[in-house]
C-alpha positions as CSV (number, residue, x, y, z in Angstrom):
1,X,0.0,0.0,0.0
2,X,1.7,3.4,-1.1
3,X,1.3,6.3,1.4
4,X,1.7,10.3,1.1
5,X,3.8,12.1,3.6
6,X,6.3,14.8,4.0
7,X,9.6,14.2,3.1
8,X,12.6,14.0,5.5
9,X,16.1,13.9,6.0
10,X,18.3,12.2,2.9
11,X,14.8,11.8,1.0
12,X,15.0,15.8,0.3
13,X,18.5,15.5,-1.0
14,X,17.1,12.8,-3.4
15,X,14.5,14.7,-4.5
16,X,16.3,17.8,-4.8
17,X,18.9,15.8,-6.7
18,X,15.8,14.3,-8.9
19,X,14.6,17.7,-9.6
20,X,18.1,19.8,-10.3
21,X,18.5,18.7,-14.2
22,X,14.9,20.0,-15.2
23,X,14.5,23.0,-12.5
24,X,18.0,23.7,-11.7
25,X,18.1,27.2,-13.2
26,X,21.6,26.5,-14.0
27,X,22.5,25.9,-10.8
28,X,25.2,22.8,-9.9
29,X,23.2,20.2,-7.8
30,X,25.2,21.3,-4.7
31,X,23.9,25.3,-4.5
32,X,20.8,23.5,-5.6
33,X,20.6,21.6,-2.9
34,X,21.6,24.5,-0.7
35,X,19.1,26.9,-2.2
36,X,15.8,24.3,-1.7
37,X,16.9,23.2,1.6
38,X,17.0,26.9,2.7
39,X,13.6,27.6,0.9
40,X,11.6,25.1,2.7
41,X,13.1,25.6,6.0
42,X,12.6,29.0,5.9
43,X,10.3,30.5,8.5
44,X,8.1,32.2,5.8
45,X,7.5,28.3,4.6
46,X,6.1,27.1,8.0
47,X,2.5,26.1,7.2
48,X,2.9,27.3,3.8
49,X,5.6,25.1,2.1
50,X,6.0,21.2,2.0
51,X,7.9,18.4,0.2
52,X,5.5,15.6,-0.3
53,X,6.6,11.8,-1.5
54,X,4.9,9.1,-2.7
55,X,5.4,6.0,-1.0
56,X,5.9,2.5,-1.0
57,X,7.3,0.8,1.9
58,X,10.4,2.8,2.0
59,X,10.6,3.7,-1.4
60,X,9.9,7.0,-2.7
61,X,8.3,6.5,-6.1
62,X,6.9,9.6,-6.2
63,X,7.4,13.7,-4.6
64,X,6.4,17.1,-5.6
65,X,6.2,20.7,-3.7
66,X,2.6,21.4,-2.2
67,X,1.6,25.4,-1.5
68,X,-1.1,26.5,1.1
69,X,-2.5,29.3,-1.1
70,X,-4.9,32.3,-0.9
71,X,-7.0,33.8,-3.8
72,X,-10.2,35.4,-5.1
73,X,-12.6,34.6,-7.6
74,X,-15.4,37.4,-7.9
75,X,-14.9,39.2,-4.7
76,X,-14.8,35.6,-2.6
77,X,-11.9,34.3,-0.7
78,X,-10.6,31.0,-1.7
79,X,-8.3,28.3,-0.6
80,X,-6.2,27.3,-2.9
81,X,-3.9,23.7,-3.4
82,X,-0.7,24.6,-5.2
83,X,1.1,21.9,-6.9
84,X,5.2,22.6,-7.9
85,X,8.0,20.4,-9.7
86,X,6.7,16.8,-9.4
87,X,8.9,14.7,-9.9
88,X,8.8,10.6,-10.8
89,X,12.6,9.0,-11.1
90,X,13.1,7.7,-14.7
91,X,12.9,4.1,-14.2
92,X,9.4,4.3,-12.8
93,X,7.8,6.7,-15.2
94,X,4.5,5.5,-16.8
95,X,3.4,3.4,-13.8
96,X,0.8,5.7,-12.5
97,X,2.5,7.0,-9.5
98,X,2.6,10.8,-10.1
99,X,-1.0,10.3,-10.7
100,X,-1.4,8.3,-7.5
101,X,0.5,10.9,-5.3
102,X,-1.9,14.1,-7.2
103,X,-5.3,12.1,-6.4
104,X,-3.9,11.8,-2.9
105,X,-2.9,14.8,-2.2
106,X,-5.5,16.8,-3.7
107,X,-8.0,14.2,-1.3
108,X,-6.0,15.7,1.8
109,X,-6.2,19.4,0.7
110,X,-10.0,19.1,-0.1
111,X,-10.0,17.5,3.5
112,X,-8.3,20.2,4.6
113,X,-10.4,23.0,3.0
114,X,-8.9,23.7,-0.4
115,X,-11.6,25.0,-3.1
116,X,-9.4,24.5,-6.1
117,X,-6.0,23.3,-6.9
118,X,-3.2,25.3,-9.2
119,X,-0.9,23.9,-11.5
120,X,2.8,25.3,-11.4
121,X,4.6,24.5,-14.6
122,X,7.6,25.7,-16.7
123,X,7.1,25.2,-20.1
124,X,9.0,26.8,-22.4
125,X,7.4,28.4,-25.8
126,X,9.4,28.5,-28.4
C-alpha cells in the first residue's frame, strides 16, 4: 500500500537531486541543494511550504512541492492547493505513481479546506 507524507532527512537530498537537471536554473546540484533546503526551512514556509513523497514501503516513487495558497474569484476568498516540480525518477515513469501521489494529495487538501487546486509548470514556448 503506497502512502503520502512529508519528506525528511536524505529523501530531500534525493528529491532535490531528482529535480536539479529539469529546474535547476543553471545551478550545480550542490547550490541547488543549498538553495531548496534553505527555501523550505525558511520561517516564511512554516505552514505554507512542503515536500511531499509518494510511498511504498520505503521507497519513494513519487514527490512534488505542495503550497497552502490564498485567492479570489469574484470578490470571494478562496483556498487554494498549489502543486510545484513533481517529480517521478526515470525508471518508474508511466506506472501511474505521479497520478497516484496528485489524487492523494488533492484528497488531503480538499479535507483540509482547499476549493481549487493550481498547477505550477515551466514550459517553455518557443
Amino acid at each position: 500500500m503506497a502512502v503520502l507524507r512529508d519528506l525528511a532527512g536524505e529523501e530531500r537530498a534525493d528529491y532535490f537531486r531528482g529535480i536539479q537537471p529539469i529546474w535547476g536554473g543553471g545551478l550545480d546540484e550542490a547550490r541547488f541543494g543549498l538553495f531548496q533546503r534553505r527555501l523550505a526551512d525558511s520561517p516564511e514556509a512554516a505552514g505554507r511550504y512542503r515536500l511531499l513523497g509518494w510511498f511504498e514501503g520505503a521507497r519513494m516513487v513519487s514527490a512534488m512541492k505542495a503550497y497552502d495558497l490564498r485567492g479570489s474569484c469574484a470578490r470571494r476568498p478562496l483556498k487554494l492547493f498549489g502543486i510545484g516540480a513533481v517529480f517521478t525518477p526515470p525508471e518508474l515513469r508511466r506506472k501511474g505513481h505521479a497520478a497516484a501521489m496528485l489524487r492523494a494529495a488533492m484528497d488531503d487538501y480538499r479535507r483540509k479546506g482547499a476549493q481549487a487546486a493550481v498547477l505550477f509548470s515551466d514550459i517553455e514556448i518557443e
